[in-house]
C-alpha positions in Angstrom: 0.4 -11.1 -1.8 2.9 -8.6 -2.5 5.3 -6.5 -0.9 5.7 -2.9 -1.9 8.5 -0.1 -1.3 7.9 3.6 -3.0 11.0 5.5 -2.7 10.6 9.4 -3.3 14.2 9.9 -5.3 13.3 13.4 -4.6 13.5 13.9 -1.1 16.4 13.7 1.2 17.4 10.3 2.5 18.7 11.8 5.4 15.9 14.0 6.8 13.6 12.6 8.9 10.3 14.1 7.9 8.6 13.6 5.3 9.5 9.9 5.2 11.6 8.9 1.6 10.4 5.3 1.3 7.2 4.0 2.6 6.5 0.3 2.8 3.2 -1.9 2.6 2.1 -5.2 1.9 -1.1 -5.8 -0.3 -3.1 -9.2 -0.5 -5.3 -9.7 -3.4 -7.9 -12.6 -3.7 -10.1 -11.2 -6.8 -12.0 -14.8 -6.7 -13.7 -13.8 -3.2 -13.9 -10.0 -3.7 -11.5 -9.2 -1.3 -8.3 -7.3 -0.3 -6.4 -5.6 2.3 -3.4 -3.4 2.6 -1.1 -2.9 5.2 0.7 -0.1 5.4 3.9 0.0 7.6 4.0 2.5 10.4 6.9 5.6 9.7 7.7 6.7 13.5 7.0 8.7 14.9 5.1 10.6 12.7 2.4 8.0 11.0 1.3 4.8 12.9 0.8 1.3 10.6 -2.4 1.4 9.1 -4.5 -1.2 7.6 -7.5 -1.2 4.7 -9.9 -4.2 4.8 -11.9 -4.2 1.2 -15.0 -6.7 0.6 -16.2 -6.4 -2.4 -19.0 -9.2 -1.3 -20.3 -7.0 1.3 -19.5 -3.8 -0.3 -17.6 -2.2 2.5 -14.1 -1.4 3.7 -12.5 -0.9 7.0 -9.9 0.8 8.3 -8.2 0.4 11.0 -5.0 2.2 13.0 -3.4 2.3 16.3 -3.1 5.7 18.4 -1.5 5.8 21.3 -2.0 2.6 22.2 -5.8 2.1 20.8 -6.7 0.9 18.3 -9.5 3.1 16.2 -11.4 1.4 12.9 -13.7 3.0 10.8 -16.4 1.6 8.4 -17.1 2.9 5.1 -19.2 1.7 2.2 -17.9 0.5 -1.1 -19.1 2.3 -4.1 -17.1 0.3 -6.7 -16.8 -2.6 -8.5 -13.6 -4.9 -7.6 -10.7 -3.8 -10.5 -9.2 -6.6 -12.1 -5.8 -7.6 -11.3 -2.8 -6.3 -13.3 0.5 -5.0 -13.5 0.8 -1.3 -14.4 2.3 -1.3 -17.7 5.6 0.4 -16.8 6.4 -2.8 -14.4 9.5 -4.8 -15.2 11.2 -7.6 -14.0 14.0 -6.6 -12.2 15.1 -10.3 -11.4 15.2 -12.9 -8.4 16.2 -12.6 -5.1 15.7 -14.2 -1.5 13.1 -12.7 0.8 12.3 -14.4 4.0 13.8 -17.1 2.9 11.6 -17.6 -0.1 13.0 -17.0 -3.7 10.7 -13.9 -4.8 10.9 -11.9 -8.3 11.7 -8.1 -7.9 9.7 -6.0 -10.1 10.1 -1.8 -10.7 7.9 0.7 -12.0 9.8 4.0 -12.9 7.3 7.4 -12.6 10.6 9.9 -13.6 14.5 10.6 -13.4 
């Protein structure tokens, strides 16, 4: 699995909406056909969020809260699984402790 942060440099860091940084957590088990992302909820304007991909069964769900319910929707997969890899601006930004866990801190730049 891995955590993610994008951070728009572009936007204000001190306006509320839209949000600069978003936050999810993706799990990737290419062996099974299968992944899922959760995406962190930005409040009050986006509620967390979570895709369910299997590749197997060649569908996907998603599934978000609303008020207090909970609301999933079924789609069907079109697409073969993509192979796992690193987009080739990634670097290694070094180590650091998350969770209590040494983790390695990569960054992909997309501009100034």
């Amino acid at each position: 699995s891995a955590r993610i942060v994008t951070t728009a440099h572009q936007l204000n860091a001190t306006d509320d909406y839209p949000p600069r940084t978003r936050q999810l957590t993706v799990y990737y088990d290419f062996p099974a056909r299968r992944s899922r992302v959760d995406y962190d909820g930005v409040a009050p304007h986006e509620p967390p969020k979570a895709f369910v991909r299997r590749y197997d069964l060649q569908f996907e769900w998603s599934v978000l809260e609303l008020g207090g319910e909970k609301a999933c929707q079924k789609s069907r997969l079109r697409e073969a699984m993509p192979m796992p890899r690193w987009p080739e601006a990634m670097r290694l930004v070094g180590d650091e402790m998350a969770r209590g866990r040494r983790c390695e801190r990569w960054r992909e730049d997309h501009g100034e």
